[in-house]
C-alpha positions in Angstrom: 19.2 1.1 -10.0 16.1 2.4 -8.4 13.9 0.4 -10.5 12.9 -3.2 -10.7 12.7 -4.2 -14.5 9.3 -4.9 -15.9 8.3 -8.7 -16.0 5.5 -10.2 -17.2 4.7 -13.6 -16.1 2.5 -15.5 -18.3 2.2 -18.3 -15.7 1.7 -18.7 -11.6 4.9 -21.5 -12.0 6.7 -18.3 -13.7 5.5 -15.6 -11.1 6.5 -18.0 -8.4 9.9 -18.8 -9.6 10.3 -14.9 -9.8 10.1 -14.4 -6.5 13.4 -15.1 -5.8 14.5 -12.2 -8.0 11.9 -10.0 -6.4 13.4 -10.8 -2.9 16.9 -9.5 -3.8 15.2 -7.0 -5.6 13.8 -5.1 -2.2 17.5 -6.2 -0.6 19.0 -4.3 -3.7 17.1 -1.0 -3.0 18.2 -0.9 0.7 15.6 -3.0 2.9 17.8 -4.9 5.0 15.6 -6.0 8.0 15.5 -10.1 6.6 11.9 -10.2 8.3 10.7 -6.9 6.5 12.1 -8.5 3.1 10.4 -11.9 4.0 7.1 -9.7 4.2 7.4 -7.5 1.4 7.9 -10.7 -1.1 5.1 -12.5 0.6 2.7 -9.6 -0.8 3.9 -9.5 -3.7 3.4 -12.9 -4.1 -0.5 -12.7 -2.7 -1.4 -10.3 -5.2 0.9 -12.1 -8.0 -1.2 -15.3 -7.1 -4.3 -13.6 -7.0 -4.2 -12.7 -10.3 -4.2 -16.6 -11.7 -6.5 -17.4 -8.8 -9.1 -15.4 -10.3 -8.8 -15.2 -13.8 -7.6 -18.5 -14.7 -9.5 -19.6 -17.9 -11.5 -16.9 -17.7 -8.8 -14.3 -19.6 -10.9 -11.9 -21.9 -8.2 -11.2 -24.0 -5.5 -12.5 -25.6 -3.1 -11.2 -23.2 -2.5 -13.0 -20.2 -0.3 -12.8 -16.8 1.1 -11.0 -14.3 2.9 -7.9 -14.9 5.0 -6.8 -12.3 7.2 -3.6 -11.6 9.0 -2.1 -9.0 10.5 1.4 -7.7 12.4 2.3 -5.1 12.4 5.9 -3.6 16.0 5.7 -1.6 15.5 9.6 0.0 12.3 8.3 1.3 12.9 5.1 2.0 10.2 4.3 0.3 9.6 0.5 -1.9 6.2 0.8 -4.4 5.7 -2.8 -6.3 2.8 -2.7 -8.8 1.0 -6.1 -10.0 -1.4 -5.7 -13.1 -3.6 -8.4 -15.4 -5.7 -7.9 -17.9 -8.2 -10.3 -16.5 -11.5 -10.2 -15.3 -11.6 -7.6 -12.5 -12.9 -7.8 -8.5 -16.8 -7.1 -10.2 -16.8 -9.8 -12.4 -15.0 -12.4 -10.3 -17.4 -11.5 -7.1 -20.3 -11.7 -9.9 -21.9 -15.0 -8.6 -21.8 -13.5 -5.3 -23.9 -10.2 -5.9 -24.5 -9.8 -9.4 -25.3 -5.6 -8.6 -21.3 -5.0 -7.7 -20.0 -2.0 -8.4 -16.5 -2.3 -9.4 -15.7 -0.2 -5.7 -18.0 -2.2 -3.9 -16.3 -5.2 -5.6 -12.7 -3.6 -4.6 -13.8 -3.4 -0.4 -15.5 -6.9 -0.5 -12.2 -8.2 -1.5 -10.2 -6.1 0.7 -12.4 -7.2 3.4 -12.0 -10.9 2.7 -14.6 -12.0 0.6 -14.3 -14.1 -2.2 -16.1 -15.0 -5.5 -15.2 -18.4 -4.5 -18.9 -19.0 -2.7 -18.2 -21.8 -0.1 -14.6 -22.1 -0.1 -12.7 -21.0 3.4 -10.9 -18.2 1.3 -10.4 -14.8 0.9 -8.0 -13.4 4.1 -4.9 -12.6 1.2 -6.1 -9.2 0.9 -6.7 -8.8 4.2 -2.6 -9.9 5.4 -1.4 -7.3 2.6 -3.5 -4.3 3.8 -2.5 -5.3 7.6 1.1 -5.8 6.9 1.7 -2.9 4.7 -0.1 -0.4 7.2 1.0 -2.1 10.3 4.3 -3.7 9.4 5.3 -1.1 6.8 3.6 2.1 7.6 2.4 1.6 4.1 -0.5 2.2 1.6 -2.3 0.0 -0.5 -4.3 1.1 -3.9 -6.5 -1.4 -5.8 -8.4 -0.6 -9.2 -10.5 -2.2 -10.8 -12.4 -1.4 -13.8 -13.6 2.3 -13.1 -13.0 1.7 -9.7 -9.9 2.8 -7.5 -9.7 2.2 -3.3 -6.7 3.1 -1.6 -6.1 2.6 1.9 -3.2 3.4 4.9 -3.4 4.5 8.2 -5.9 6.8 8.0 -8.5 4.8 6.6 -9.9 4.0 3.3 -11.0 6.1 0.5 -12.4 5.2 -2.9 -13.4 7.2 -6.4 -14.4 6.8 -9.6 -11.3 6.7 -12.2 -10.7 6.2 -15.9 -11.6 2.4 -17.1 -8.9 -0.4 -17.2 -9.5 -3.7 -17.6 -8.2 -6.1 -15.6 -6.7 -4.9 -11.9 -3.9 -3.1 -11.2 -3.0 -3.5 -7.5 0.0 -1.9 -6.0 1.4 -1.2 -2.3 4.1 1.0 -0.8 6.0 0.2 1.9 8.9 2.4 4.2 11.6 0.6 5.1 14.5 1.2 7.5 
């Protein structure tokens, strides 16, 4: 099986007990390096938590959670994991901070560490998954947001205007050995 079953986690204790799953998921599609499989749970579980971080109590519809998926490209080598919510978004959540966010400008203040949380010594999750998933994983991240998609690897970052979600849909690839 080349990919990982869709799950929706309507809590964090939910997501977080999932993790064990999604471990032996990236062992199942081939990643056998233990510290490369320690890595690529830890991002999904940043971005999994992320998503109760920011939008918890704050859902704008009745739909709630972490949905998470999984798909394995064995010729490549190749692991993607996508995390969506249907929350609030990187504008809305960096809101008190700069109320005149676009949704991309959102997107690269949260990629470069900075958090809606004003005051709190947050913010450096975003920050570990872009650096391990280039630097670890010769990987690429991609983050939209509301009309907003950024996507960055090796060569740098790049950002356009897309269709409108709502909520975030954040996803990573990583090549494995």
């Amino acid at each position: 099986m080349n990919v990982y079953e869709i799950t929706h986690s309507l809590y964090r204790d939910d997501f977080n007990a999932r993790l064990t799953k999604i471990r032996s998921m990236f062992k199942n599609f081939g990643m056998s390096d233990e510290d490369d499989v320690n890595r690529a749970t830890v991002l999904v579980g940043e971005l999994g938590n992320n998503v109760f971080d920011h939008n918890e109590g704050l859902w704008p519809v009745d739909v709630r959670g972490a949905i998470i998926v999984g798909q394995n490209y064995p010729k490549l080598k190749k692991i993607e994991v996508a995390i969506a919510d249907p929350g609030v978004g990187f504008k809305r959540s960096l809101q008190l901070r700069d109320p005149n966010l676009t949704n991309i400008d959102a997107i690269k203040l949260g990629l470069q560490g900075i958090t809606g949380r004003v005051g709190e010594k947050r913010g450096n999750g975003l920050k570990l998954v872009q650096n391990w998933t280039i630097n670890k994983f010769n990987g690429i991240v991609k983050i939209q947001s509301g009309n907003g998609l950024v996507v960055v690897n090796k060569d740098g970052e790049r950002s356009k205007l897309v269709n409108n979600i709502l909520g975030t849909l954040a996803s990573f690839a990583v090549i494995y050995k």
